[in-house]
N, C-alpha and C positions, 0 to 999 in steps of 0.2 A: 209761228211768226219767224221770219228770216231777216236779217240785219247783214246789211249790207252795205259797201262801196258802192253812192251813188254815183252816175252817170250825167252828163249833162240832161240826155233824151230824160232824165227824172223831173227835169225843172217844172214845165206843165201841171202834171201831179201837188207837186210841191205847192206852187203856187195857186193851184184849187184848195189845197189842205188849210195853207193858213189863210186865206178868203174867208175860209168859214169858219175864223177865228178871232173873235172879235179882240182879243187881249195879243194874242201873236204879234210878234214884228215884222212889218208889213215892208218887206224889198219888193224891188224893181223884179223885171228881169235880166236886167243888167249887174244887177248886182248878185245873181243867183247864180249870172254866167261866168263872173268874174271869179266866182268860187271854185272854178274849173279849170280856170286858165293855168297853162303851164309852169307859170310864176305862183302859182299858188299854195307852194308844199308844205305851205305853212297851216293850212286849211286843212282840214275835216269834215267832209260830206256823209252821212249816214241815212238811210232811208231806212224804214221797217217794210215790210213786205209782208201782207197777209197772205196764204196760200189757201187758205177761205171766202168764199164773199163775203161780204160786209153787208149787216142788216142793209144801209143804207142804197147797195148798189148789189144786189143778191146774184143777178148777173153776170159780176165782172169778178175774175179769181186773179190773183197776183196784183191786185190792186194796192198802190204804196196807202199804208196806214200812219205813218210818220216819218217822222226826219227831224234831224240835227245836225246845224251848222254850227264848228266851232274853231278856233283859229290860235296856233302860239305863238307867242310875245315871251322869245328866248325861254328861260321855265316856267314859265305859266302858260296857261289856259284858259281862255274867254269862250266862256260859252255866248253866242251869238243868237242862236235862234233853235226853238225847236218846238214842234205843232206834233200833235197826234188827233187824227180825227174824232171828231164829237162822237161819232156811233163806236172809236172804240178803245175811249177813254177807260178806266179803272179795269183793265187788264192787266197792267207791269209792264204798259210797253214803253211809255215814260221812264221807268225806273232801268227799263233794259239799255234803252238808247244812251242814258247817261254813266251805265256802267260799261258799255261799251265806251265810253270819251276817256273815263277814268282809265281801262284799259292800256286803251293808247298814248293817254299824255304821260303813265309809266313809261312806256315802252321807251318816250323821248326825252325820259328821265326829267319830267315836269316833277316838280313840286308843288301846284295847287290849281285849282282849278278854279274861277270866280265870274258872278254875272248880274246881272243887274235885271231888275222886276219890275211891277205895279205895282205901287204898294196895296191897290187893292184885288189884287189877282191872290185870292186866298188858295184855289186849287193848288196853282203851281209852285206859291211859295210852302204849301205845306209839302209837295214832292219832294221839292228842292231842301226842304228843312228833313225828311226822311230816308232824303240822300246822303247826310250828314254836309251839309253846307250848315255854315253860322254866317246870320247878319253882321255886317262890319260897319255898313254907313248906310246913308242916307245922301240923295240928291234932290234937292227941294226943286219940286217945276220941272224936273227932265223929261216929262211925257206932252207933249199935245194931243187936243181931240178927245179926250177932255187931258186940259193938264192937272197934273199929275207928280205927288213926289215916285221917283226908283228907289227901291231896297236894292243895296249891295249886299253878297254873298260870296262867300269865300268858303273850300272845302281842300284842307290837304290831303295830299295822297301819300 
C-alpha cells in the first residue's frame, strides 16, 4: 500500500469511498475541492493507494483504498475525515494513514492532534483509542440522521 499527496483528480474516488460508509462524514464536492485550493496550506490530503486489486473490484489495480483529511489550527491538529474501504478494513491502513498525520503535524511542530466521533462508531473509536488518542469530552446531539452524542479525542505528539 502507498500513502500519498492527494490530488484533486482523487476527489471521485474519495467520494465513492465514503458513500459506502455509513458512519463517514459525508462532504460535498465542494468541500473536498476546497481542500485543494491554493489557500489551503493549512490542509492535509492523504489517499492510501492499493497496488493490488481489491477483492471488491479485482479488476482495477491503483485503486485509492483510503484517505484522510486533516487541517491546522496554529499547533494543533483536526483530524476532519478519514474512510478506508469496507473490502480493506483490518489491514493497518487506518492506523497508517494516521501515523502518517502524526508524522507531519510534528513536522509543523504541532502539539496534538484531536477529533471528534459517533459515539457509537465503536470500530473507529477503538482505532482512534489504539492510536493513543484519549476521550476529552462529550457533544450531546452533534450528529444528525440519526442524532447522535460526538466523542472528543485528543492525542499528543
Amino acid at each position: 500500500m502507498l500513502i500519498r499527496a492527494a490530488t484533486a483528480a482523487d476527489i471521485p474516488a474519495m467520494i465513492g469511498l465514503e458513500r459506502q460508509c455509513v458512519t463517514a462524514a459525508h462532504w460535498t464536492e465542494e468541500q473536498y475541492r476546497q481542500a485543494f485550493q491554493s489557500g489551503s496550506a493549512t490542509r492535509l490530503v492523504l489517499v492510501v493507494e492499493s497496488p493490488a486489486p481489491l477483492a471488491s473490484r479485482p479488476s482495477v489495480v491503483g485503486v485509492v483504498a483510503g484517505f484522510l483529511v486533516a487541517r491546522r489550527l496554529a499547533a494543533e491538529w483536526e483530524l476532519e475525515n478519514i474512510v478506508v474501504a469496507p473490502t480493506a478494513r483490518r489491514q493497518g491502513l487506518g492506523k497508517r494513514l494516521l501515523d502518517a498525520l502524526f508524522s507531519a503535524a510534528r513536522e509543523t511542530s504541532g502539539g496534538s492532534v484531536f477529533l471528534e466521533v459517533r459515539e457509537s462508531s465503536a470500530a473507529a473509536r477503538s482505532l482512534y483509542e489504539r492510536a493513543g488518542f484519549e476521550p476529552t469530552s462529550r457533544r450531546k446531539g452533534y450528529y444528525a440522521d440519526p442524532v447522535e452524542d460526538a466523542v472528543l479525542y485528543r492525542r499528543g505528539l
